[in-house]
RORO-572965 format. One record per residue (C-alpha): residue in one letter; x, y negated, z negated. Coordinates in steps of 0.001 Angstrom, whole numbers, plus 500000, padded with zeros to 6 digits. Last residue first. Example, Ala and Ser with C-alpha at 12.3 -4.5 7.8 and 13.67 -1.06 7.14 Angstrom:
2
s513670501060492860
a512300504500492200
***
This chain:
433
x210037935619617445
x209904931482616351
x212094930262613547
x210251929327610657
x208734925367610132
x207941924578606300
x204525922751606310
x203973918873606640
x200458919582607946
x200295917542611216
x204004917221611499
x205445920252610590
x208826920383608796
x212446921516610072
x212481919663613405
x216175920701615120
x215123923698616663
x212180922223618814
x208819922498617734
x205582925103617844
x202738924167616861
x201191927306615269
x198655925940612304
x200115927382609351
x203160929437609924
x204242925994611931
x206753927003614886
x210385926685615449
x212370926842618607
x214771928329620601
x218347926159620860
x217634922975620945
x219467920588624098
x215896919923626023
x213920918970622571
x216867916654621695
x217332915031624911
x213435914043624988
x213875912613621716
x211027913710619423
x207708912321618931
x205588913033615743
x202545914821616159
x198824912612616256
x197352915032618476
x196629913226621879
x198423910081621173
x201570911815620347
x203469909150617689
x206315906866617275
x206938905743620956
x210300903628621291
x211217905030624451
x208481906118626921
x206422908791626359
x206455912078627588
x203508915169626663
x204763918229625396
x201707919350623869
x203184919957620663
x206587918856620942
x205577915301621923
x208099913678623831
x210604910736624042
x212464908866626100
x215825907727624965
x216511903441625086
x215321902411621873
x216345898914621157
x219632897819618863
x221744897244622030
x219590894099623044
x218961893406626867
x220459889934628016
x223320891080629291
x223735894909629942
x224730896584627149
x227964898625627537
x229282902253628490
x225975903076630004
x224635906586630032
x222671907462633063
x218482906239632909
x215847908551632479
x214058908487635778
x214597912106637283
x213828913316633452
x210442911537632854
x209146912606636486
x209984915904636092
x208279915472632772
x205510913980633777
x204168916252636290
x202695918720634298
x200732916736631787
x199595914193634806
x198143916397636932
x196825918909633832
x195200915839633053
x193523915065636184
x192833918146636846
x191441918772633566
x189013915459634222
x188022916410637529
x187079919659636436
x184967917963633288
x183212915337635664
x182070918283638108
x180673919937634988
x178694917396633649
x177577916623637248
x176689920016637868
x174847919544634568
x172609917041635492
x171701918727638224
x170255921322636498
x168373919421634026
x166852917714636926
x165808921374638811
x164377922243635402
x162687919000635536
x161024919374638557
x160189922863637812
x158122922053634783
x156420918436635714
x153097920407636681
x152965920839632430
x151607924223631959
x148916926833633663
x149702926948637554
x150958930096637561
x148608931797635494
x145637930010637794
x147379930682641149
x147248934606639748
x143974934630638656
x142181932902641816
x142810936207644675
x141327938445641509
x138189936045641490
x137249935363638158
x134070935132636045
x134676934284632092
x133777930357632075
x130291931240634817
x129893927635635879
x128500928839638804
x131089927157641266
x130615928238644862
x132058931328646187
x135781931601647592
x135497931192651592
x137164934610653585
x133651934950655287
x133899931952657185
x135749933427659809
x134160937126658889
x131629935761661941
x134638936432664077
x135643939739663398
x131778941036663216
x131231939575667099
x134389941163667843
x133355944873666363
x134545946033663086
x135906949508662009
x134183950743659108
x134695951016655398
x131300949899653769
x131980948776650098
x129300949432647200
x129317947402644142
x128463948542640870
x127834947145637106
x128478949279633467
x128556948437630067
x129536950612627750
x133154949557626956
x133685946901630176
x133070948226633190
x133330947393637075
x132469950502639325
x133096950571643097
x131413952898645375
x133203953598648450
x131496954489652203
x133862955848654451
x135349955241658069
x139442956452657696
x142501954398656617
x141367954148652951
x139894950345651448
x141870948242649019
x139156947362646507
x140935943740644745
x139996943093640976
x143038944412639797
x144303946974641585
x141965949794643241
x142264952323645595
x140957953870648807
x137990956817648523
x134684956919648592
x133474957279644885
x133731956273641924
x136168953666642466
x137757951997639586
x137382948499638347
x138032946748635071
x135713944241633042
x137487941526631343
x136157940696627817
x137841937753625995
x135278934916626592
x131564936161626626
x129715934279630094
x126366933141628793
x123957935032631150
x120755934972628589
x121444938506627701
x125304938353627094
x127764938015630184
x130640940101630690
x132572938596633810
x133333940117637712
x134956938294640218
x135374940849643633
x138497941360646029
x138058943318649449
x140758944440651623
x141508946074654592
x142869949589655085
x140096950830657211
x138045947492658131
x135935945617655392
x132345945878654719
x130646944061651486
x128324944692649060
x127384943618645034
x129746940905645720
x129758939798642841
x130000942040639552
x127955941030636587
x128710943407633604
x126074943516631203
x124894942565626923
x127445941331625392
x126219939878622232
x126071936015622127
x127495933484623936
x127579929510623098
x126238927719626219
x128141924678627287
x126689921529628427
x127850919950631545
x128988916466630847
x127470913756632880
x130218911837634438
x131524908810632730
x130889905507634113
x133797903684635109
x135065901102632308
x138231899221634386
x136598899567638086
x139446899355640237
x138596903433641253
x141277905216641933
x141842906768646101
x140740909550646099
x141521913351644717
x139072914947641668
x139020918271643409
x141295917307646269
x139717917980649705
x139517921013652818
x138323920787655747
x137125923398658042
x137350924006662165
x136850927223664178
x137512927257668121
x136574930868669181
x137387932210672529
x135547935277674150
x136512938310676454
x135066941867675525
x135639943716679231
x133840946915679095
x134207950397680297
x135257951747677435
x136379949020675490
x138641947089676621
x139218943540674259
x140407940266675355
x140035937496672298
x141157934356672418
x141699932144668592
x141477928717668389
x141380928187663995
x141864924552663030
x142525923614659895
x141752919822657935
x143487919117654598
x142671916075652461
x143595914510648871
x147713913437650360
x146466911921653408
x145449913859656615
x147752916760655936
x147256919101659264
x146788922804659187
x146801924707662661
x145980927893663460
x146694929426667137
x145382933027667611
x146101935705669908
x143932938653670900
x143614942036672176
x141810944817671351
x143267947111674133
x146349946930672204
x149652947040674344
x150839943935675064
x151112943658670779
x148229941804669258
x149212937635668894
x149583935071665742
x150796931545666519
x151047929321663147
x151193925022663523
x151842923337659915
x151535919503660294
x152951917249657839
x155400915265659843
x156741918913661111
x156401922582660280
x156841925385662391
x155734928972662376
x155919931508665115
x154695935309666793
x152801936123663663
x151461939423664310
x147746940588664352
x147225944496664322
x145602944036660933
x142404942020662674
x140638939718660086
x142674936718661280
x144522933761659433
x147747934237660010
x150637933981657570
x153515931353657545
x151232928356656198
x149647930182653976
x146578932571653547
x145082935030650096
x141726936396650819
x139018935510648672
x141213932244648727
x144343931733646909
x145851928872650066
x149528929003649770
x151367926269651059
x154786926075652973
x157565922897652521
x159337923588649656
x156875926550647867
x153506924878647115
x150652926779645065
x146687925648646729
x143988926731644341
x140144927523645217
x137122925973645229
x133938926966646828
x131811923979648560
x131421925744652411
x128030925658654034
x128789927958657171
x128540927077660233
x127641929169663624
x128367929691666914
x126727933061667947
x128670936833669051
x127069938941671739
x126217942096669513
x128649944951670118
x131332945109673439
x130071948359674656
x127569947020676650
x129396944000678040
x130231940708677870
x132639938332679785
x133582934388679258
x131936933934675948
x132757930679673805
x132007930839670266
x132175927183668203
x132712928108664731
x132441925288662087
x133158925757658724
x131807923241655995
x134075921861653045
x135915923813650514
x137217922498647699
x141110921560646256
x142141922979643140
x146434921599642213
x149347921835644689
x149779919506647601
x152271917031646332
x154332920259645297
x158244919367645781
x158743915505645885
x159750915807642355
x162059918017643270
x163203916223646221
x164047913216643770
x166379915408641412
x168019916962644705
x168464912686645944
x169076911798641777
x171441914230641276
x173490913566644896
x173786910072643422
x175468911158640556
x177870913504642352
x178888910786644179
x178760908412641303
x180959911034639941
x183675911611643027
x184284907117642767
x184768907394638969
x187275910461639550
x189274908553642333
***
């Protein structure tokens, strides 16, 4: 019974030991590809803005993806997932989520009673295990004043593994080229990037900023910090969060005396500005700047620093012990099974007195059962010596007729009355309180 509950437990190790593993095949820097917005216009009027244009942007920024069981986090400019939508517009709620055969579908809608109304459909699809492709179809059915703003957008990207493919079955590939390092000098400025940007009362906007000396060599160890000088909204990290009214903030990143500023325009955006911020939300391309960081980048990166091996084996380890443990209960059970039932067992079996030998049996063999006064174990008759803790056996009848009993001043076994000496030390028994 207990060898048949371990492999159990064994085998339900390796299956929780094997989803671990499983856990995070998407996780690592993956790259931007092109975006593609096709715009679709079904009514336009004058106070709907500028008519809004199709467009695509170049893509090629990288970014990190972090994996929680089945749902991805994208660290863009502006953090996504796979349970989050992917709109500009704060009034959007997500309506569902699903996941299936590698395919993450999110519906995101206004509530019935916004006059800026829309409702978006994202979905992310795993072609492969180096390749991501989303798909943004988003309506939009604004009133404003007295005009009907009605448009759909259809907006597709793809994203790929940095360094992902299939390996090469060349055994000596050619190396890449080997971009050569600068070695920095004196500080000299603050670059800050953007140096603009507009984001909607209460949105968002995160910059990279790096201390570079005068030929642009990015100085390790120096992090500028922002405040805003100006404008209002607030500041953490390297993200502006912008105030709930129309402004104009000026954002300072420093580092001792060295000084750079961005300014942000706080206003609130039209359709045609909501839909070319689509492609907007890509990270920049590489510069190979070694100090510049994006504030949505820093946490992925601290996460993702280590051995990617870490939680799967902590989730190992810990299975490993359930089954440590689960053998270990069994095991007491077992033992305190057989401990406590023994003796009622023992004493319903022990033979009745006989007034002769039966034939063929000799007279001079044990016939009284016996027991260990330690741990009160029962043997059968003719057993010398407790195999648990080496004490010597006593007559079952014995250790039932004795009157109290005696216990070791040394080590605390107690005995029955009739054993004077104890049998692990050999020290002078005393009667117990």
């Amino acid at each position: 019974m207990i060898s048949r509950l371990v492999a159990v437990l064994l085998a339900a190790s390796v299956l929780w030991a094997g989803a671990a593993r499983a856990d995070g095949p998407y996780e690592g820097q993956w790259r931007e590809g092109p975006m593609t917005i096709n715009v679709s216009v079904t009514s336009w009027g004058a106070d709907c803005g500028p008519r809004p244009q199709s467009t695509t942007s170049p893509g090629g920024g990288s970014f990190s993806i972090t994996q929680s069981g089945d749902h991805l986090t994208f660290h863009l400019r502006q953090q996504r997932s796979t349970q989050s939508c992917w709109s500009e517009n704060r009034a959007v709620r997500r309506v569902s989520s699903s996941y299936q055969a590698g395919t993450w579908r999110i519906v995101c809608r206004t509530p019935a009673d916004d006059s800026r109304g829309e409702t978006g459909r994202y979905t992310i699809q795993a072609v492969g295990s180096d390749r991501l492709s989303f798909t943004d179809d988003s309506e939009y059915d604004w009133q404003l004043n007295d005009s009907r703003c009605q448009a759909r957008i259809r907006a597709s990207q793809s994203f790929t593994r940095v360094g992902g493919g299939t390996a090469s079955t060349n055994p000596t590939p050619t190396p890449e080229p080997v971009r050569p390092r600068c070695t920095p000098g004196t500080p000299a400025r603050v670059t800050l990037r953007p140096t603009s940007a507009e984001v909607q009362p209460g949105g968002e906007q995160c910059f990279s900023a790096s201390v570079v000396d005068a030929q642009g060599c990015a100085v390790r160890g120096r992090r500028p910090t922002l405040r805003v000088a100006s404008g209002g909204g607030s500041v953490r990290g390297l993200c502006y969060t912008a105030p709930d009214d129309a402004a104009t903030a000026r954002i300072v990143a420093s580092s001792g005396d060295l000084t750079a500023e961005a300014t942000v325009t706080v206003r609130t955006m039209d359709l045609s500005d909501l839909i070319a911020r689509r492609s907007e939300n890509q990270t920049l391309p590489d510069v190979g700047d070694a100090s510049s960081e994006t504030a949505s980048r820093v946490s992925a990166r601290e996460r993702s620093e280590g051995p990617d091996l870490l939680w799967p084996g902590i989730l190992l380890g810990g299975a490993l012990v359930l089954v440590l443990f689960g053998v270990l209960v069994l095991r007491g059970r077992s033992r305190s099974a057989k401990t406590g039932g023994d003796l009622p067992r023992r004493r319903s079996e022990r033979p009745a007195p006989i007034e002769a030998s039966e034939p063929g049996v000799d007279p001079s063999m044990p016939t009284e059962d016996m027991i260990c006064p330690s741990c009160r174990t029962g043997y059968p008759p003719g057993s010398e010596r407790c195999a648990k803790d080496g004490t010597d056996l006593v007559p079952y009848r014995d250790f039932r007729a004795g009157d109290g009993e005696n216990v070791c001043p040394t080590c605390g076994t107690r005995y029955p009355k009739n054993v004077k000496f104890c049998g692990k030390d050999g020290a002078t028994l005393e009667p117990s309180a």
